[in-house]
C-alpha positions as CSV (number, residue, x, y, z in Angstrom):
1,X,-89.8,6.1,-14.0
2,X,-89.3,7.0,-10.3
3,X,-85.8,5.4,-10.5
4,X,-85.2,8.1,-13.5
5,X,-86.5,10.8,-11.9
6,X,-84.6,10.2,-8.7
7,X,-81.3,9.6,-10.9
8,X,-82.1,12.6,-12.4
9,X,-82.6,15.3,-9.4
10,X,-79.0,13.4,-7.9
11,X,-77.5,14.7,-11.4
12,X,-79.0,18.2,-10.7
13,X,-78.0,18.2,-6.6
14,X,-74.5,16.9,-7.4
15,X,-73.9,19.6,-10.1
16,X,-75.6,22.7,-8.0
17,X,-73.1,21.4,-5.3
18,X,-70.3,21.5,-7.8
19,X,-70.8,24.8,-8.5
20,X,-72.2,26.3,-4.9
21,X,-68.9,24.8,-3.8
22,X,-66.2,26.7,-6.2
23,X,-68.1,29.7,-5.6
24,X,-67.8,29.2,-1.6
25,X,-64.2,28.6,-2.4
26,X,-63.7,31.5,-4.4
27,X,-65.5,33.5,-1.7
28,X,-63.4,32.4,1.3
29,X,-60.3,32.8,-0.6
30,X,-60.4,36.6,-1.4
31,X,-61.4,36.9,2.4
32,X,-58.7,34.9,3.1
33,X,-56.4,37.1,1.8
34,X,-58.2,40.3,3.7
35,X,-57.9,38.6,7.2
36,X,-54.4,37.1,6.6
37,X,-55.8,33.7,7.0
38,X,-54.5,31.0,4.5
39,X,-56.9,29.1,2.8
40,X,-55.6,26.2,1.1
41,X,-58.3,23.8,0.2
42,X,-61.4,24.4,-2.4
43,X,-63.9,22.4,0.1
44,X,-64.4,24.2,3.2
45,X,-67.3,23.4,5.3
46,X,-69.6,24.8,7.6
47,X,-67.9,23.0,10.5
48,X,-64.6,22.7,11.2
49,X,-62.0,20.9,13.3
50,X,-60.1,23.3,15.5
51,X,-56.3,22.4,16.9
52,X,-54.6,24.7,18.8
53,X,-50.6,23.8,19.3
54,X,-51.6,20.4,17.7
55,X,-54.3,19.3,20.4
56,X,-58.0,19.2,19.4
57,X,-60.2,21.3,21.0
58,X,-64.0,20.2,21.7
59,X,-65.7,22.4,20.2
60,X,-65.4,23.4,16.5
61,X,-65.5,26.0,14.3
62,X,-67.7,27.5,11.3
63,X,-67.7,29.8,8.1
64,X,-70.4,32.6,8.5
65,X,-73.3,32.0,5.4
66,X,-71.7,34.6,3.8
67,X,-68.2,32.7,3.3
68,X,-65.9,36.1,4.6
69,X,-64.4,34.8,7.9
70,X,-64.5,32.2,9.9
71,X,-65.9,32.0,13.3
72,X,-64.3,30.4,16.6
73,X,-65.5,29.7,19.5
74,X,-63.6,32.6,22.3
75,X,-63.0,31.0,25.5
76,X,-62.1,27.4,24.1
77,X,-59.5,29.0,22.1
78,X,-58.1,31.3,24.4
79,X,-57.9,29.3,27.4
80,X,-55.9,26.9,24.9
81,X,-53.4,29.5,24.3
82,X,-53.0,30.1,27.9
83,X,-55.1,33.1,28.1
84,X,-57.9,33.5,31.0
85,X,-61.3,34.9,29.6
86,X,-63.5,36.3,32.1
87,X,-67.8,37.0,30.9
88,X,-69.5,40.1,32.0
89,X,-73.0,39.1,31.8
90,X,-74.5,42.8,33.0
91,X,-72.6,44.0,29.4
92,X,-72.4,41.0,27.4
93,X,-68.8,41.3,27.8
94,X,-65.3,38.8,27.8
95,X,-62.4,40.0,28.9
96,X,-59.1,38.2,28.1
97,X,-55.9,38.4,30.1
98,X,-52.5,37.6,30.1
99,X,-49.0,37.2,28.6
100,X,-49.0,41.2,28.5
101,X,-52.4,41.4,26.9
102,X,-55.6,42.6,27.6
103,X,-58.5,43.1,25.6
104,X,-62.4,42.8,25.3
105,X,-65.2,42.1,22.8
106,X,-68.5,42.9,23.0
107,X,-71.4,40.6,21.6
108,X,-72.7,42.3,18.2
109,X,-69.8,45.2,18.1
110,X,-67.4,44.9,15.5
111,X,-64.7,46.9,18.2
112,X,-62.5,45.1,20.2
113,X,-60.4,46.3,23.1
114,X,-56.6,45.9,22.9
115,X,-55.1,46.9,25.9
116,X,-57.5,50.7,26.4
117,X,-57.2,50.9,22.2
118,X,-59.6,49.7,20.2
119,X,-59.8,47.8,16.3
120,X,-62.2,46.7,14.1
121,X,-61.7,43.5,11.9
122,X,-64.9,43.7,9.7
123,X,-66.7,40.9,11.7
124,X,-68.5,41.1,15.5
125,X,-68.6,38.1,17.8
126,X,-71.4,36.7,17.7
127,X,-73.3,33.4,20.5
128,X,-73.8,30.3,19.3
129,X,-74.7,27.4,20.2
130,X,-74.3,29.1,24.2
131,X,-71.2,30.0,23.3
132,X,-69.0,33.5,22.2
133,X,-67.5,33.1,18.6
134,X,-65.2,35.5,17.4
135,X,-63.8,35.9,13.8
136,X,-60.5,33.9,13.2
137,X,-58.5,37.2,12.3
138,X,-59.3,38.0,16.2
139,X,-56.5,35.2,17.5
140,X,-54.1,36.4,14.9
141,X,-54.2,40.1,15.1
142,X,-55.2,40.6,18.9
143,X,-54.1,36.9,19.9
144,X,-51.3,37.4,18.1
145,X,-51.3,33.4,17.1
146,X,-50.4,32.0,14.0
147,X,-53.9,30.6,12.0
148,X,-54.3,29.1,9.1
149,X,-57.4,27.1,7.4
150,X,-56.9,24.0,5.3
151,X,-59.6,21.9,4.4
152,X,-62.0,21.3,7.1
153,X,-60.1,22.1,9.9
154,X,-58.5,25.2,11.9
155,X,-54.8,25.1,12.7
156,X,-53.7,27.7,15.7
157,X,-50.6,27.8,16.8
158,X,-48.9,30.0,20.0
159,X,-45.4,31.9,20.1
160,X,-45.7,34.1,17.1
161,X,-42.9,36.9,17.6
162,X,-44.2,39.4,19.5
163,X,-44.2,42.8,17.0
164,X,-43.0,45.7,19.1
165,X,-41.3,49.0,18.9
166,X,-39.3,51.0,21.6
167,X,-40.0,54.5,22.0
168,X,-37.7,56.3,24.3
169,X,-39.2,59.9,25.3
170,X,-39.5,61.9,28.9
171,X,-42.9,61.2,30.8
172,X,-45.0,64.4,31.1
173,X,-48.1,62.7,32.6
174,X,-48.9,59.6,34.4
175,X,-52.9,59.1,34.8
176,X,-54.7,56.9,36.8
177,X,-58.7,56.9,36.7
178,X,-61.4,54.1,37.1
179,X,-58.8,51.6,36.5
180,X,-57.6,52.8,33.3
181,X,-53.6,53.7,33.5
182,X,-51.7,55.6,30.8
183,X,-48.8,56.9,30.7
184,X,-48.0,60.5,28.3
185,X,-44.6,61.1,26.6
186,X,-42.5,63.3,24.7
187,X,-45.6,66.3,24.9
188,X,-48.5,67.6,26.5
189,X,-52.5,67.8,24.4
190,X,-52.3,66.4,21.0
191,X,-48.2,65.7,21.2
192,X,-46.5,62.9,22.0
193,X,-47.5,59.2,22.9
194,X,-49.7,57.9,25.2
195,X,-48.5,54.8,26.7
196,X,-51.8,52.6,27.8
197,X,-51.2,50.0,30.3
198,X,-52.2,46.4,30.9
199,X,-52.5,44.1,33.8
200,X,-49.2,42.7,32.4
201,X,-47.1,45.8,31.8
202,X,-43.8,45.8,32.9
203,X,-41.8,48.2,35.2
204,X,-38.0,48.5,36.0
205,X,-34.6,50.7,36.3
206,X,-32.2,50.1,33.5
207,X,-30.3,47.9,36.2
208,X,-33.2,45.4,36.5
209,X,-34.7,46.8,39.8
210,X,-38.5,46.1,39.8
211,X,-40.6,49.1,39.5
212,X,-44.6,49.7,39.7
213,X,-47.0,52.3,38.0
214,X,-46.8,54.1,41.2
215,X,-42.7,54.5,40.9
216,X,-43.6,56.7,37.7
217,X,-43.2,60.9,38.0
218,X,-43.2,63.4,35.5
219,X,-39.5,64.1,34.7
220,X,-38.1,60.6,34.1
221,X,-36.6,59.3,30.9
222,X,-37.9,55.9,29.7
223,X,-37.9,53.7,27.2
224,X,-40.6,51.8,26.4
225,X,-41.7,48.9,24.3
226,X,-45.1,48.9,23.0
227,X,-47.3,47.3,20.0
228,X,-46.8,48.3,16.7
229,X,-50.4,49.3,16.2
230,X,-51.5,52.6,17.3
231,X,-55.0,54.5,17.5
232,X,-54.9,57.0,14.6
233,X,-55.9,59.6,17.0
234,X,-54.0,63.2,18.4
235,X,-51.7,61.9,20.3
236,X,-51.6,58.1,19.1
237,X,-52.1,55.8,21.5
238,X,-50.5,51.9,22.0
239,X,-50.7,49.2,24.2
240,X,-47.4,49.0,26.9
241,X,-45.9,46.2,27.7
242,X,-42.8,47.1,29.3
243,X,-41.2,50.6,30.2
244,X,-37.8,51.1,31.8
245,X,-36.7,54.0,33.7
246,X,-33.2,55.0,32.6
247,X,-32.9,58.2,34.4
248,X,-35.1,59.3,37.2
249,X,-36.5,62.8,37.3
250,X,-34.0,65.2,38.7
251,X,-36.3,66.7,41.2
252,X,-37.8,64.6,43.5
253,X,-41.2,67.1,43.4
254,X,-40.6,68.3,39.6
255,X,-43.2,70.3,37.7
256,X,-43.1,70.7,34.2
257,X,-44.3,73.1,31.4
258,X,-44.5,72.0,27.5
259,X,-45.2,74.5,24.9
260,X,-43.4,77.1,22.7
261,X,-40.3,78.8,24.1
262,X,-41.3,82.8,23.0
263,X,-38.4,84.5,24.3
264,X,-34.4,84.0,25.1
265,X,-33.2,86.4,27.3
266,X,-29.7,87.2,28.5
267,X,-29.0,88.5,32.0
268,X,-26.1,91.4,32.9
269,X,-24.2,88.2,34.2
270,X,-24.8,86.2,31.3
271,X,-27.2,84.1,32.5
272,X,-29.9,82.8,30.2
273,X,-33.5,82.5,30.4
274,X,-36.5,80.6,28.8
275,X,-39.8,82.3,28.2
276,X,-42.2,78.7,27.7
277,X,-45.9,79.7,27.1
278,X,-48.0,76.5,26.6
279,X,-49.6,74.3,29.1
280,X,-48.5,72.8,32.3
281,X,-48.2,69.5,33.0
282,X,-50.4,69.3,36.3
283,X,-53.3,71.6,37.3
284,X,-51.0,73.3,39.4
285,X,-48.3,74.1,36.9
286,X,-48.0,77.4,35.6
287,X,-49.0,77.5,31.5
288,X,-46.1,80.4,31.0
289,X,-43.2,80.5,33.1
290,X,-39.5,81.8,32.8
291,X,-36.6,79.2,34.1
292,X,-33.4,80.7,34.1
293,X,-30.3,77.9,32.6
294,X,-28.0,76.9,35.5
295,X,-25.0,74.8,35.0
296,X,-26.5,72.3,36.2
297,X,-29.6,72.4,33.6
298,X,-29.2,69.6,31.6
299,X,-30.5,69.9,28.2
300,X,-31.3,67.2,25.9
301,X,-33.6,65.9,23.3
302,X,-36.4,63.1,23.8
303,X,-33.7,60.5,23.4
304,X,-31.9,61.7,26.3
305,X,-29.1,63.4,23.9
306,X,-27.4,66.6,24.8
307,X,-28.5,69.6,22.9
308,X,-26.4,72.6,22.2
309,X,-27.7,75.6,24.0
310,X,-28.2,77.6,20.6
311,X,-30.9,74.9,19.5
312,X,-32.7,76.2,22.3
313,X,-33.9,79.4,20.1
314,X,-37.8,81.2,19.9
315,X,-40.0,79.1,18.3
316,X,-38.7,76.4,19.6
317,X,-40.7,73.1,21.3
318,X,-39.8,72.2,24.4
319,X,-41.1,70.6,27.7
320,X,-39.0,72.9,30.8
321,X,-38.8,71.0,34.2
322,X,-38.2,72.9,37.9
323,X,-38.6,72.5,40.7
324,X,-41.4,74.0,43.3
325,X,-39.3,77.1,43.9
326,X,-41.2,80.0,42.1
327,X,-41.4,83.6,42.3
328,X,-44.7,85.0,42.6
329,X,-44.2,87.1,39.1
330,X,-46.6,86.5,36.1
331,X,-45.2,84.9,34.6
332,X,-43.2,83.1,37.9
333,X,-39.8,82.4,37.8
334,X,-37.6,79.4,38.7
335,X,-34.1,77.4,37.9
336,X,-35.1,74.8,35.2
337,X,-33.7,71.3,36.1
338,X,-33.8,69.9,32.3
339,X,-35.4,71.4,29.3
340,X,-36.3,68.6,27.0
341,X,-35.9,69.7,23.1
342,X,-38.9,68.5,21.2
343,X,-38.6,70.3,18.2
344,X,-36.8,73.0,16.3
345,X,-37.5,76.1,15.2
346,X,-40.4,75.4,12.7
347,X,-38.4,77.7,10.4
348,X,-35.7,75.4,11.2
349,X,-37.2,72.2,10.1
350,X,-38.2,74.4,6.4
């Protein structure tokens, strides 16, 4: 009777893990799919085997109850990829470095720092076992590592092509604060991009010659390469990793106004002048100032690319740089060094 009873209870277990199990599967699967994780077998246990570039690491890795991402363990994983993770215990903080990244996660926040931006991934780290477990779709969007999940193990592997874009624009503010380093282009408020810089960002002349963050001045062109992904807010900003200087600002003290241009005037000699009303680039630039066109204003667009004088008509955005030189006038006066067109005419671009 007991041996029927027992045989009987091993039916029902069996089967309740039968169907427990597709359903897991199922589960995992669809979440899969949401965190660009590849799942490829229908058994995937609580615990799984981690290997990072095809070497095991210690400690292993686990589905959350609810079956919609996998969880592994931060520093083992990092420090695998050749990352250095470094805990604030004050915040309940890690901080991961290198290979031009930076970012940070915070126990229980589903926000994770990518180089001064930050992301969410529908999962927050969590500590177990003693020990800082992040989702998996941290290592591949953040990591940028290749995973993928088969059975009842983890597969990671480094060197996934780095997905950048190269913006080229003219700097109209370089920021330093508290540690925190950005660098604005191409505009002034909620224009243009804001570079934000990493520990790893790189710096150089289009000849090669090293550079630093404090090389950088309003003025100069650049082109820089930066992450795909981008805050969604006014301006966007991206994490840096490399900006090269391809023309230096032509003065060596250059101030800078971006805004509207209101009014072209001609002079009895034919000279012509810019009316810009906006806002200046430093506190001490004037917000509406005329710069009179010399021949040796260059004009050109973000790109560097000569303009033709007539695009440079009211309505018109622009960012005018001059030199120090300014009558005392409201608004002052000066000779514009370059006048950098950002956009047309908005009745132009109808």
């Amino acid at each position: 009777m007991k041996k029927h009873l027992k045989t009987g209870i091993a039916a029902i277990f069996a089967l309740s893990v039968s169907v427990t199990g597709t359903a897991a599967y199922a589960s995992n699967d669809n979440a899969a799919q949401q965190t660009g994780i590849r799942v490829i077998s229908a058994a995937i246990p609580q615990h799984m085997k981690i290997t990072v570039d095809d070497k095991t690491i210690e400690t292993g890795a686990y589905w959350k109850p609810d079956g919609k991402e996998a969880m592994v363990p931060l520093r083992d994983v990092a420090e695998a990829l050749g990352l250095t993770v470094t805990w604030n215990d004050a915040d309940k903080t890690a901080e991961v470095t290198g290979q031009a990244l930076w970012t940070r996660v915070k126990l229980g926040e589903d926000r994770y720092g990518v180089n001064k931006m930050y992301i969410t991934l529908g999962t927050a780290p969590e500590l177990t076992d003693s020990k800082t477990y992040v989702p998996a779709s941290f290592v591949g969007k953040v990591l940028r590592a290749n995973v993928n999940a088969e059975g009842a193990s983890i597969s990671i592997t480094a060197g996934e092509q780095r997905k950048t874009a190269v913006t080229k624009g003219v700097v109209t503010s370089v920021y330093e604060n508290g540690g925190r380093q950005t660098v604005r282009i191409n505009g002034i408020g909620t224009d243009g991009l804001v570079l934000n810089i990493g520990p790893d960002t790189v710096y150089e002349k289009a000849d090669g010659a090293k550079l630093s963050f404090a090389d950088l001045a309003i003025g100069m062109q650049v082109e820089a390469e930066h992450s795909l992904i981008m805050t969604m807010s006014l301006p966007p900003q991206t994490p840096t990793y490399k900006i090269v200087v391809t023309e230096q600002a032509a003065e060596q003290d250059a101030l800078g106004t971006a805004g509207l241009i209101e009014e072209v005037r001609t002079g009895d000699n034919g000279t012509t002048s810019l009316r810009i009303k906006g806002e200046g680039l430093t506190d001490t630039t004037p917000d509406e100032v005329v710069l009179r066109l010399t021949e040796e204003t260059k004009l050109v667009d973000t790109n560097g690319e000569p303009v033709e004088p007539s695009e440079l008509a009211k309505g018109a955005k622009v960012v005018g740089f001059y030199g120090p030189m300014l009558t005392k006038s409201l608004p002052p006066i000066g000779a514009a060094s370059k006048i950098v067109l950002l956009a047309a005419p908005a009745e132009k671009n109808e």
